[in-house]
Each structure stands twice: as C-alpha cells, then as structure tokens.
DOMIVEX-356751 format. One record per residue: residue number from 1; x, y, z of N, C-alpha, C, CB in turn. Coordinates in Angstrom, 1 decimal. Last residue first. Glycine has a CB too. Layout:
<lumkols>
[NUM,[X,Y,Z],[X,Y,Z],[X,Y,Z],[X,Y,Z]]
...
</lumkols>
This chain:
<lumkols>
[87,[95.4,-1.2,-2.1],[96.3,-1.2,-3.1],[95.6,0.5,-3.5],[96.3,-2.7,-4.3]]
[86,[92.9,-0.6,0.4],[93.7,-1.7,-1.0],[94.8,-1.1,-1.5],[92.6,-2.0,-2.4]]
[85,[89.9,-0.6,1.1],[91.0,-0.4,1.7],[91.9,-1.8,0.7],[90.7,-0.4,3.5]]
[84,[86.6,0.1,2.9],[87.1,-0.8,2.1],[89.0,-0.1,2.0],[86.0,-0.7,0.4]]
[83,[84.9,-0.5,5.9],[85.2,0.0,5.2],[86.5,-0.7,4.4],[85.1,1.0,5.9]]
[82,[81.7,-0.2,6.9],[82.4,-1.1,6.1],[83.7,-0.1,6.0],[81.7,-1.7,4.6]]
[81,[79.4,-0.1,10.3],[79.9,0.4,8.9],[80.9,-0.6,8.0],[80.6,1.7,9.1]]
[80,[75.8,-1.6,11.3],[77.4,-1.3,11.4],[78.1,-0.2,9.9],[78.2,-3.0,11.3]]
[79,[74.1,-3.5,8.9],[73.9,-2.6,10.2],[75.4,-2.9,10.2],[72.8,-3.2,11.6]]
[78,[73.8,-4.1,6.0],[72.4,-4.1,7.1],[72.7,-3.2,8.4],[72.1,-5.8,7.8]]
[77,[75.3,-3.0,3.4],[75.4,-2.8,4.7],[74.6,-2.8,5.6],[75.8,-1.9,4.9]]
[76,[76.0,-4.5,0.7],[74.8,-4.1,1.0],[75.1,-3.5,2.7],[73.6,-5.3,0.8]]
[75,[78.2,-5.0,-2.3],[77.9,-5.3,-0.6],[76.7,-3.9,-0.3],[79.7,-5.0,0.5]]
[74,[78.1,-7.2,-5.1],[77.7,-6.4,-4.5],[78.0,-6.4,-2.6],[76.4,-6.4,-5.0]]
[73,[79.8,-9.0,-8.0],[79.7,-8.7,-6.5],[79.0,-7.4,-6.3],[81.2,-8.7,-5.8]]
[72,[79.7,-10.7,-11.3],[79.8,-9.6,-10.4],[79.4,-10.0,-9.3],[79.2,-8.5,-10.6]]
[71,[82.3,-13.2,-12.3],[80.8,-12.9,-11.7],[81.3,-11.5,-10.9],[80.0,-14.3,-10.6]]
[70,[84.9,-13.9,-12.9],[84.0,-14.4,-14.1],[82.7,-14.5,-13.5],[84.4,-15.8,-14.8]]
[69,[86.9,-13.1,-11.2],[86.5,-12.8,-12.7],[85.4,-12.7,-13.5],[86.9,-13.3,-13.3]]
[68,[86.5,-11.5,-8.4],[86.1,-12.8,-9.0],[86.0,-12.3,-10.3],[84.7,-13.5,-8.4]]
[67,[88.7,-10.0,-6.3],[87.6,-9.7,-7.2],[87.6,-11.3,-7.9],[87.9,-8.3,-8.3]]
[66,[90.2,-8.5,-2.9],[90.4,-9.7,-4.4],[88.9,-9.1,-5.3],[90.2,-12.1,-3.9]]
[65,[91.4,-7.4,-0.4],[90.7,-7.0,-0.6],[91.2,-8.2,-2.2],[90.4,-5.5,-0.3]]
[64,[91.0,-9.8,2.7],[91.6,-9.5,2.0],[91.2,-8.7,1.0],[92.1,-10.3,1.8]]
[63,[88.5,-9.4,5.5],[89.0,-9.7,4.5],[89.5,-8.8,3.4],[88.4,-10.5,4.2]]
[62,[87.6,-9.3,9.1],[88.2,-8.7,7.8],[88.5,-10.1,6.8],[89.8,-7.6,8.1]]
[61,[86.6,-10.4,11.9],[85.7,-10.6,10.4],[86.6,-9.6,8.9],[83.7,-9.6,10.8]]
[60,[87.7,-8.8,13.4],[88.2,-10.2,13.1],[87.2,-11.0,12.0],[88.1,-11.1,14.6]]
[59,[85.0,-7.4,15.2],[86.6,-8.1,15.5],[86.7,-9.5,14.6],[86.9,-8.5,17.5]]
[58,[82.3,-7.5,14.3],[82.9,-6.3,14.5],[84.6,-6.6,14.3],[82.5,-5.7,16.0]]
[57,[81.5,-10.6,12.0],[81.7,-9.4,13.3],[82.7,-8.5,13.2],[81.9,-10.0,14.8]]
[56,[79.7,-10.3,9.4],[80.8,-10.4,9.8],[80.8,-9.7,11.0],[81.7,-10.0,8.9]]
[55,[77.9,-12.8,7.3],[77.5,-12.1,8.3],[79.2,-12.1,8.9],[76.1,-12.8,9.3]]
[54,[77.0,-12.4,3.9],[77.9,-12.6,4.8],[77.8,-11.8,5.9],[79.0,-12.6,4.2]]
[53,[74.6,-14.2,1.6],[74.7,-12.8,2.6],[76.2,-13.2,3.1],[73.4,-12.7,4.2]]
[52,[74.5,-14.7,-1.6],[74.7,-15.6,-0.9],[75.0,-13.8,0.4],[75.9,-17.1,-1.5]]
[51,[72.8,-16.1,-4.5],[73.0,-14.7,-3.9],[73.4,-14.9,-2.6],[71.8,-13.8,-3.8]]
[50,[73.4,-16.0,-8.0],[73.9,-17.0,-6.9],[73.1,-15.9,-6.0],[75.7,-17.4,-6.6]]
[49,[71.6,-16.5,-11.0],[71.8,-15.6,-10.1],[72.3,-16.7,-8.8],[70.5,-14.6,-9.9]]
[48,[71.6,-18.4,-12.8],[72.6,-17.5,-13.3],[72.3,-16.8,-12.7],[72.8,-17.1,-14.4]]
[47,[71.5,-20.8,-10.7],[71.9,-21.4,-12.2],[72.4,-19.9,-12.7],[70.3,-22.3,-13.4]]
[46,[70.0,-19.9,-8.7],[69.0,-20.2,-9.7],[69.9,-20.7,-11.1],[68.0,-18.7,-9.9]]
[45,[70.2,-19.7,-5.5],[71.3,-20.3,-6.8],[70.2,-21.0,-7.8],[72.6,-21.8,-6.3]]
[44,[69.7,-18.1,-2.6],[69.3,-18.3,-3.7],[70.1,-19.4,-5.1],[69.2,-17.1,-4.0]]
[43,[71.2,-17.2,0.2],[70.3,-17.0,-0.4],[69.1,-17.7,-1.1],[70.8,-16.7,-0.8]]
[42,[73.8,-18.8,2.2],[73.1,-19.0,0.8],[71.7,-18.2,0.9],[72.9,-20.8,0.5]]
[41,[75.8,-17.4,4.3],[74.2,-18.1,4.1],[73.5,-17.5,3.1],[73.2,-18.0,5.5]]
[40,[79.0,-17.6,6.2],[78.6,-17.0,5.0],[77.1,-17.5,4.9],[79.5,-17.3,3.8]]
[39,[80.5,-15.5,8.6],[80.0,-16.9,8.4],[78.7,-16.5,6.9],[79.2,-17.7,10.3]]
[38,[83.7,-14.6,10.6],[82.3,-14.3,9.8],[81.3,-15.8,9.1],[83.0,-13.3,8.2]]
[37,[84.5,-15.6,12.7],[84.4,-14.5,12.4],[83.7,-13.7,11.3],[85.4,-14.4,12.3]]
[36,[82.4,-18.1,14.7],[83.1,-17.5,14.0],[83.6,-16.1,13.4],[82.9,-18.0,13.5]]
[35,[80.9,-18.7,16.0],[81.6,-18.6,17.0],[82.7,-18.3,15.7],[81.6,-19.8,18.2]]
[34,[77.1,-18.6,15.8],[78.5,-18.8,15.2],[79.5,-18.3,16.6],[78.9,-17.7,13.7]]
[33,[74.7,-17.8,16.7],[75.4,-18.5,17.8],[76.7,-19.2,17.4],[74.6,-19.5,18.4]]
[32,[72.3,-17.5,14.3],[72.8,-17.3,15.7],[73.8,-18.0,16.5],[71.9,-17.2,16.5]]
[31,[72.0,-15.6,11.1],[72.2,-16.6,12.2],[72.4,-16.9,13.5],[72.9,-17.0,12.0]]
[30,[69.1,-14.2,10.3],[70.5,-13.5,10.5],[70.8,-14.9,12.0],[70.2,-11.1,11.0]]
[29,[67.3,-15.3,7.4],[67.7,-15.2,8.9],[68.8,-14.9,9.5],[67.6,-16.2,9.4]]
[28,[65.7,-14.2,4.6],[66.8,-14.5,5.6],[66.8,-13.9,6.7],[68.0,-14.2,5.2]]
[27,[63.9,-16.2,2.1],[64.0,-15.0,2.9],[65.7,-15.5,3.5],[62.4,-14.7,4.3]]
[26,[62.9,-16.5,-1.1],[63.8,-16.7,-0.4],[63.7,-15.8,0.7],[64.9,-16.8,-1.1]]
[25,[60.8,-18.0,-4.5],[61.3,-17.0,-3.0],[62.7,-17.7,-2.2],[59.8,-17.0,-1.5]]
[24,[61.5,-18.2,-7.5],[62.0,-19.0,-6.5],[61.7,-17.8,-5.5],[63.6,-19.7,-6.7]]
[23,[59.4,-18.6,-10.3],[59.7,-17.9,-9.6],[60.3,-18.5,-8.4],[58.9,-17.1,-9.5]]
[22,[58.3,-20.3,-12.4],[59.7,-20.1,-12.3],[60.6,-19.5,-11.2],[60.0,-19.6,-13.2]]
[21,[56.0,-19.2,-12.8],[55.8,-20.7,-12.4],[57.7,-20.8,-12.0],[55.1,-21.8,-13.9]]
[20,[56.2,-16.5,-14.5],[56.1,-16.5,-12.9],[56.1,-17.7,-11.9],[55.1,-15.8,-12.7]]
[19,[56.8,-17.9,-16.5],[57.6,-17.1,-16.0],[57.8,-16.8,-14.5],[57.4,-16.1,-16.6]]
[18,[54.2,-18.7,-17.4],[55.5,-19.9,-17.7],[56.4,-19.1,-16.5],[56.4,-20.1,-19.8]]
[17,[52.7,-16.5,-17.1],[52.4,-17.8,-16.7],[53.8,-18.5,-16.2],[51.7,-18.4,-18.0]]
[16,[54.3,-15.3,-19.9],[53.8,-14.3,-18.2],[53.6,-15.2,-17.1],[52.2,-13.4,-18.2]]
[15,[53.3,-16.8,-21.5],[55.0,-16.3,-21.6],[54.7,-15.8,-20.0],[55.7,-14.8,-23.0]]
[14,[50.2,-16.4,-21.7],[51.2,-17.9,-21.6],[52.6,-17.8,-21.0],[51.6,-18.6,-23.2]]
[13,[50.1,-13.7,-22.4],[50.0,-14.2,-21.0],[50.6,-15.6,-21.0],[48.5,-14.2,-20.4]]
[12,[51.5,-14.0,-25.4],[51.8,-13.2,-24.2],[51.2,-13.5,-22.5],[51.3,-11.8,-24.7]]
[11,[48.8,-15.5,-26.0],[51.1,-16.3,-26.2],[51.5,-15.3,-25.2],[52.4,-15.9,-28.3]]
[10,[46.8,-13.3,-25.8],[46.8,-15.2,-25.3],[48.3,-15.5,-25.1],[46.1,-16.5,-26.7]]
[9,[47.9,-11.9,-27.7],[47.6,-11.4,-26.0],[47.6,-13.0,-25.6],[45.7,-10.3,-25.6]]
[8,[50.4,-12.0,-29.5],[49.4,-12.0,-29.3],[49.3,-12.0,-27.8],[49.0,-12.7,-30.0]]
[7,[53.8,-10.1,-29.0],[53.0,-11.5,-29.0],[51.6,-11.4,-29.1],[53.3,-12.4,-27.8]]
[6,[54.5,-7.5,-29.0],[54.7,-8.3,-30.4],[53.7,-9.5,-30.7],[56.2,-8.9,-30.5]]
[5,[54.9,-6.9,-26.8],[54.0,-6.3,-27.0],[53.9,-6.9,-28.6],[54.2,-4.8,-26.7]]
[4,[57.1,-8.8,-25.7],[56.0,-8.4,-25.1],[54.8,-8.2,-25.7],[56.2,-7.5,-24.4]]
[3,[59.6,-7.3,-26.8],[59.0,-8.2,-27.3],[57.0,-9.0,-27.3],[59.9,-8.8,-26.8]]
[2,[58.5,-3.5,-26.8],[58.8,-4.8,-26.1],[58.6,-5.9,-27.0],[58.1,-5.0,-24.9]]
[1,[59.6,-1.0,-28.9],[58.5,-1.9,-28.6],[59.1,-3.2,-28.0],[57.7,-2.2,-29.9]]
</lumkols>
C-alpha cells in the first residue's frame, strides 16, 4: 500500500497540490553557430536532479573516457552514432 493511499482523501490531494506547484518545465534548443567542439546546455538543476545536454560534432568532439563519483550519468543519442572505448 502506497503512502498515498494511507492519507485521507482531502491530505492526499493537498500532498498532490503542493507537488505539482513544484513542478519546473524545461524544453531544448539544439544551439547554433558554436564554433566549438562540443558545447554543453543546462537543462534543469532542481537541487537533486541536474540535467544538462551535450551537443558534439562529428570531428573533434571526443572525450576522455572518466565517471563522476558522487552522481549518475546517462547518454541519449538524438542523432548520429557514439561510440564508447576504454581501458
């Protein structure tokens, strides 16, 4: 049983209310006119979700392969391929 389902119905939509008043959107624009090799654009930073895109060109957009201790990572592939490569 959810906590959810514990609360009276009234305290339970209150909690539902409060929750969704919290909600942050965000869209994204795929940048234009870097002259860089890759270039990074913030998402989101709600305090315990960051979300940030990286846009990399074809040439010269590599990086080293590492890991961040103390937060997970994802990669999503909008267009093109990846490929990974390490130790």
């Amino acid at each position: 049983m959810s906590v959810a389902e514990n609360l009276p119905k009234q305290l339970s939509e209150e909690v539902h209310q409060e929750a969704e008043s919290r909600i942050v959107k965000f869209s994204y624009k795929k940048p234009e006119g870097y002259d860089r090799a890759k270039v990074s654009v913030r998402l989101c930073d709600s305090g315990l979700l960051r979300g940030h895109i990286q846009v990399i060109k074809a040439e010269g957009g590599e990086n080293n392969l590492h890991y961040h201790s103390k937060v997970d990572g994802m990669f999503t592939v909008i267009s093109g391929r990846i490929k990974f490569y390490g130790p």
